[in-house]
N, C-alpha and C positions, 0 to 999 in steps of 0.2 A: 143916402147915408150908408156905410161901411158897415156890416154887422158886427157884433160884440161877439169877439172868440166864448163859447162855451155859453153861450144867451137861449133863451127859450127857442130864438127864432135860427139860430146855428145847428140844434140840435135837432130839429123839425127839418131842414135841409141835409144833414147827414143823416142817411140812412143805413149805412152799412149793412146790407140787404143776404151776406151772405152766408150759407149755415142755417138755412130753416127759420128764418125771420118772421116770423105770425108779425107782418105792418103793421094791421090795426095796434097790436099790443106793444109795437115800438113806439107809435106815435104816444100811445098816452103813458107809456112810462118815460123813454128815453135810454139812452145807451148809456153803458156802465165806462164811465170815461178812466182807461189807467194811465197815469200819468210817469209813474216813475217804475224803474225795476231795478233786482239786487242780486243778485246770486239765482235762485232759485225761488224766488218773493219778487209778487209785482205790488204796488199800490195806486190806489184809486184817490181823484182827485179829493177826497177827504184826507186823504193820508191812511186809508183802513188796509189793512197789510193780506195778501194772499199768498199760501202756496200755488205755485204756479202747476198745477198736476195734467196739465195736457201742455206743458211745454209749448206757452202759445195755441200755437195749431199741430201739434204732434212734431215743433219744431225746432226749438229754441236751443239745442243740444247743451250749449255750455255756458246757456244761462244768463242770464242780465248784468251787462257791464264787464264783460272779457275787454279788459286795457286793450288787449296784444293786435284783437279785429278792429278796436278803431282806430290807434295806430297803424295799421295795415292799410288801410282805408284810407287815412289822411293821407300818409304816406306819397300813396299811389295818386292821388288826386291834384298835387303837389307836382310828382314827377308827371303822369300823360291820364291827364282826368278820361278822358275816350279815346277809342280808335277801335275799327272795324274789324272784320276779317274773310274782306271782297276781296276778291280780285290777289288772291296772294298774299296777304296781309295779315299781321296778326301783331301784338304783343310777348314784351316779354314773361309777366304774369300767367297768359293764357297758353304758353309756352311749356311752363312750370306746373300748371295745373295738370296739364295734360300729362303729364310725364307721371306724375304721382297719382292722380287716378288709376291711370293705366297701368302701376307699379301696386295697387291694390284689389285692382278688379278681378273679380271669376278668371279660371285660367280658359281662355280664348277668347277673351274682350281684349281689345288691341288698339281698338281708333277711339277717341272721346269728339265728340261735339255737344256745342253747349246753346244753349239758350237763357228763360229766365224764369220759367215755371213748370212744375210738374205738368201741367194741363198742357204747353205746348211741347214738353220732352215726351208727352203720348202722341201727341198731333205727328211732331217728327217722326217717331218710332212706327208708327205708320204710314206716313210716306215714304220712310226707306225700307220697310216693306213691301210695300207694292213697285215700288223702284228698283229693289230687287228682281223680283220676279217679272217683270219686265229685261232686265236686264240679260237674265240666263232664258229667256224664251219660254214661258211658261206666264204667258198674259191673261191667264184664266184664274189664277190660283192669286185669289184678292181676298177672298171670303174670311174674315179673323172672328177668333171665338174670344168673349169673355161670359163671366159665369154672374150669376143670380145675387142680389149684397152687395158686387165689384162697386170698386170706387178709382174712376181713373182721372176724373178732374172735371172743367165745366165749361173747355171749349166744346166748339159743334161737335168734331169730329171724339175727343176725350169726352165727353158726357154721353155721346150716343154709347161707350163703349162699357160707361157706366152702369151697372144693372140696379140701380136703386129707382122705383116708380116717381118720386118726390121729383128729380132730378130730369123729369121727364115731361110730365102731364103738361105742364104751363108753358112747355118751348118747344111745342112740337119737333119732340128728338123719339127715338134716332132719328137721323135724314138719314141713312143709308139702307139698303138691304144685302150690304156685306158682311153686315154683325150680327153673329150670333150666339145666341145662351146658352149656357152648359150649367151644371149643377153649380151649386153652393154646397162647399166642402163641409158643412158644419155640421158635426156627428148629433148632437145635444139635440137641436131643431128638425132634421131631416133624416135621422137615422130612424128604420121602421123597428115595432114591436120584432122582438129575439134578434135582431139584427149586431152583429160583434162592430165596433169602428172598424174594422180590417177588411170586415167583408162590405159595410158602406163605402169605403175606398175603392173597393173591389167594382161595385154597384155603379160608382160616379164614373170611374173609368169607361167601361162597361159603354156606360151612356156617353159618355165622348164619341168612342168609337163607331157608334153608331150613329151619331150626329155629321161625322164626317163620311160614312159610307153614303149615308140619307144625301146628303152634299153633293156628293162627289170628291174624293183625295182631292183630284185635279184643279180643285176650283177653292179648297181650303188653305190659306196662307199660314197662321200664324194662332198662336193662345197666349192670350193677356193674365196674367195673376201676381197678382200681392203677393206673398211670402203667408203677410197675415195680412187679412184682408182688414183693412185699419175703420172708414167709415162707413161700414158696414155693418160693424158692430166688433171690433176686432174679435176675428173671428180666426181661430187657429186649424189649420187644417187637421185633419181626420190621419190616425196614426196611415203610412206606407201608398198617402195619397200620390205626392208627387211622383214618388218611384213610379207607380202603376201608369199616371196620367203622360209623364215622359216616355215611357214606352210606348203609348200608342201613339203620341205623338212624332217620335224617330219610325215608327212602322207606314207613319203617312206623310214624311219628310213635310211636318209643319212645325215652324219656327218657336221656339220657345221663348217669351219675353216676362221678363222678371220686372216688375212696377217697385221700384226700392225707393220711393219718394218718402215714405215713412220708416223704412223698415232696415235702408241703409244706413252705414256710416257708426254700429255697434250696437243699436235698439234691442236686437233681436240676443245679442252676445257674442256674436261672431261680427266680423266688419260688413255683412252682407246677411240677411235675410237667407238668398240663396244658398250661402253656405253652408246654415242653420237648418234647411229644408233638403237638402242635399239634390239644390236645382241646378243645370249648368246651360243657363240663358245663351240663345244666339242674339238678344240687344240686351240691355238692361237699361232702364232710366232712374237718375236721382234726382234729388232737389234737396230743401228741405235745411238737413244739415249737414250739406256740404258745404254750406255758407254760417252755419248755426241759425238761418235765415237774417243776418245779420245785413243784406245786401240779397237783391233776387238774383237768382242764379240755378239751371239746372242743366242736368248732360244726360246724353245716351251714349252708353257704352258699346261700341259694335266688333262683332265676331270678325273676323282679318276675313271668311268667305261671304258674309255679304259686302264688306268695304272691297273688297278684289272685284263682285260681280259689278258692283254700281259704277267705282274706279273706270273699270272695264268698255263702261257701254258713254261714258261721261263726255268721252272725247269725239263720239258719234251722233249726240246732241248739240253740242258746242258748249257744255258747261253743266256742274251739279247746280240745276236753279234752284236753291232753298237756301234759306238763311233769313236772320233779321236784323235789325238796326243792330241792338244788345247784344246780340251772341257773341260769347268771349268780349264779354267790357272788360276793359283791366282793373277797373276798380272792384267792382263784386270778384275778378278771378283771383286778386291779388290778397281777399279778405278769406276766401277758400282758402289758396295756397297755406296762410297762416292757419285755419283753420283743421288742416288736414296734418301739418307740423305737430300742432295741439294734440289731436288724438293718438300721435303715435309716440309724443315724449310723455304723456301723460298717463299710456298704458289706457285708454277709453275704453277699449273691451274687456281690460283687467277689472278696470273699475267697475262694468256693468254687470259681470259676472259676479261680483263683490257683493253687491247690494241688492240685487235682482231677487235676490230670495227674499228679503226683506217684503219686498213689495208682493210677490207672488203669495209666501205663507200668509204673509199679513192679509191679502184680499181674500184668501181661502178659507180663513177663521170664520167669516161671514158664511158659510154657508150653512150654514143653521139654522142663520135667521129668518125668520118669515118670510120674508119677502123676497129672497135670495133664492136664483133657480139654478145658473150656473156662473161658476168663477174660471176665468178662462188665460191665459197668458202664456208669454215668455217673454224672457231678458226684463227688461224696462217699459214692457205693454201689456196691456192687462185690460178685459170686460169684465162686468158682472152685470151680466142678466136677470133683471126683474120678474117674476111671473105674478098672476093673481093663486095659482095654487099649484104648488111647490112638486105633489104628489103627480098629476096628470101634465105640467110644464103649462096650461091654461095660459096664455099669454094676457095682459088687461084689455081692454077694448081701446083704442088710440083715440078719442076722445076724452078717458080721464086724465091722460099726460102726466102718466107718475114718472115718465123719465125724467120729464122737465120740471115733474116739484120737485126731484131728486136735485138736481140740479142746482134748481134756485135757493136751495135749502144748503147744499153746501158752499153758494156765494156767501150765504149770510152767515156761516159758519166759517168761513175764511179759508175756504178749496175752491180751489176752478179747476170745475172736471167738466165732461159733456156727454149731456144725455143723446144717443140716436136711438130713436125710438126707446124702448125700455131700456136698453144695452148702457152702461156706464162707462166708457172709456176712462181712462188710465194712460199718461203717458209723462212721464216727471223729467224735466232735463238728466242729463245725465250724469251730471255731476254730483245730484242729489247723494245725501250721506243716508242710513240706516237711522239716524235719531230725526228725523227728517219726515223720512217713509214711518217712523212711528209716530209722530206725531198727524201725517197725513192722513193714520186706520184711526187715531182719536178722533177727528174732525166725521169724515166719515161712518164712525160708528153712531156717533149723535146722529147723524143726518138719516140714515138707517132707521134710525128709533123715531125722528120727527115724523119722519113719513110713512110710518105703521101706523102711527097712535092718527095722522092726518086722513090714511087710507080707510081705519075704522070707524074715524068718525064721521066722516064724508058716507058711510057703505059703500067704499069700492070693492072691499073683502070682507 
């Protein structure tokens, strides 16, 4: 017999396992089903109304129900629902995509290729780095650094690159021994007694450099980083970090890759993260909301001298082997293509730049509060960091899980935010207005206040 959509025993079957899912504690509640979305407001199958404050999954850019992407969508589906791009082939959509990408990208991103998720535009961006260096004669130089917090996704090859423990323990990752750690930029948590941010920036480079000397130049390829390192705990780099850390990187000719799966597309207030950080990536990868995730879809942007080297050696192989069923669908390229229209008649950096104070001052007011250790941001992303005591930054012990009463305490206040570990993430579509973002520190300020009076009574502080 056929299960009943939304029945005890449907629910018990979907597990939706991903993001730190404690199972046992899924089975006996169940998943919070959202049924419908609006603007910037989802609702749940009761009809109980939320602001949307992580934009989905850090993703949703222009919010629930843009006419224009599923008209774009149908559209396309209508005229050439699929088609590849083997063997010389492509679309008109993924044609057009390419062009305007590439007409906004960092100055020396020059090729796009696509795929359909952050996790496999890291997976790419790593094979055309070693494909690179392969290509210019230098088959030693595999070795890629990412730092301590990263969040690069939850393929094999994108989760080993990941530096969060969680993400690790139960899947035996990394599998490689070409990846390696480097600091966590975050002044707040890892900056020592008298230490200035400038000279912690100072510090983290420092420790780069010596991690590639320890290495060997010869055998180090490339460094992975966020702008803002998003599931990690958005965590905003350390004042004159990049500066410092790109110079050592050009001094050991290793590739710079810019992870803008979050942080692209105006998040940050500029059209790129990297812009913001004053990075100038030889790949870059999006996702995210380059689609509004309204369709999956992601790209890596590549430098004209990796595409010249790989080009290069292509025709001595008998072909670039990589690609997937989905790379460049026309239907997700054709909901981008509108999607990227959008941000540019719409002024989407104007606007971020607009409101972004809203959200920043507003989470900043909170530091006062007891429980509040640091407020962190830019553009339209934003943490706040929890501690048990305020004075020494004492973090709580990860068994009381104030992140996640935090959390659960603004579902029921009518915010969907996300706890990672204590850290609060913040991330509101973009289109959100200022009476919006105030209404989102109302909600939040309760939940703030529930979860003192819950911490004091419980003795957690």
């Amino acid at each position: 017999m056929p299960i009943a959509p939304n029945s005890a025993e449907a629910r018990d079957i979907a597990y939706h396992i991903h993001g730190q899912t404690d199972l046992k504690a899924h089975e006996e509640k169940g998943p919070k089903i959202i049924s419908k979305g609006d603007g910037v407001h989802v609702y749940d199958d009761d009809g109980k109304e939320f602001i949307e404050g992580l934009a989905g999954l850090w993703s949703v850019s222009l919010g629930f129900g843009e006419q224009r992407l599923v008209d774009a969508a149908t559209k396309q589906l209508q005229e050439l629902p699929y088609y590849h791009t083997f063997g010389h082939k492509t679309a008109p959509p993924v044609i057009d995509l390419s062009e305007r990408l590439v007409g906004i990208a960092p100055d020396g991103l020059t090729k796009a290729v696509f795929q359909n998720s952050g996790s496999e535009a890291i997976d790419t961006a790593i094979k055309l780095v070693w494909c690179y260096h392969n290509a210019i004669d230098k088959p030693e130089k595999k070795k890629i650094i990412a730092r301590v917090n990263a969040y690069h996704g939850t393929g094999i090859a994108s989760a080993s690159l990941t530096g969060l423990d969680r993400m690790h323990k139960a899947f035996d990752l990394p599998v490689t021994d070409r990846v390696l750690r480097t600091d966590c930029p975050h002044y707040y948590r890892f900056g020592e007694d008298g230490e200035t941010e400038e000279d912690f920036a100072t510090r983290c480079a420092d420790n780069l450099e010596k991690l590639i000397l320890d290495e060997g130049p010869d055998t180090v390829a490339a460094f992975f980083a966020e702008p803002v390192m998003g599931a990690g705990g958005v965590l905003v780099p350390a004042v004159t970090y990049f500066e410092k850390v790109q110079a050592i990187l050009k001094k050991y000719d290793v590739l710079m890759v810019s992870d803008e799966v979050i942080c692209g597309f105006g998040r940050t207030g500029n059209m790129w993260g990297a812009q913001t950080f004053g990075i100038k990536p030889d790949l870059l990868t999006c996702a995210k909301a380059l689609s509004s995730s309204y369709l999956p879809i992601s790209a890596v942007l590549v430098s004209e001298k990796i595409y010249e080297g790989i080009r290069d050696q292509s025709g001595d192989l008998g072909g670039f082997s990589h690609g997937y069923t989905y790379s460049g669908h026309p239907v997700p390229a054709a909901v981008a293509v509108e999607t990227l229209k959008i941000y540019e008649e719409r002024d989407i950096v104007g606007q971020v730049r607009n409101v972004a104070p809203a959200l920043q001052d507003g989470l900043r007011a909170f530091a006062d509060h007891p429980l509040v250790g640091e407020v962190r941001g830019v553009g339209l992303i934003a943490g706040v960091e929890v501690v048990a005591d305020k004075a020494t930054k004492e973090a709580f012990e990860p068994r009381a899980k104030v992140g996640p009463k935090i959390q659960a305490l603004a579902e029921e206040n009518g915010l969907l935010i996300r706890a990672m570990g204590d850290s609060i993430g913040f991330c509101p579509p973009l289109i959100i207005d200022k009476e919006t973002i105030g209404e989102m520190m109302t909600r939040f300020a309760k939940t703030l206040d529930q979860t003192l009076a819950w911490a004091e009574a419980e003795k957690i502080i």
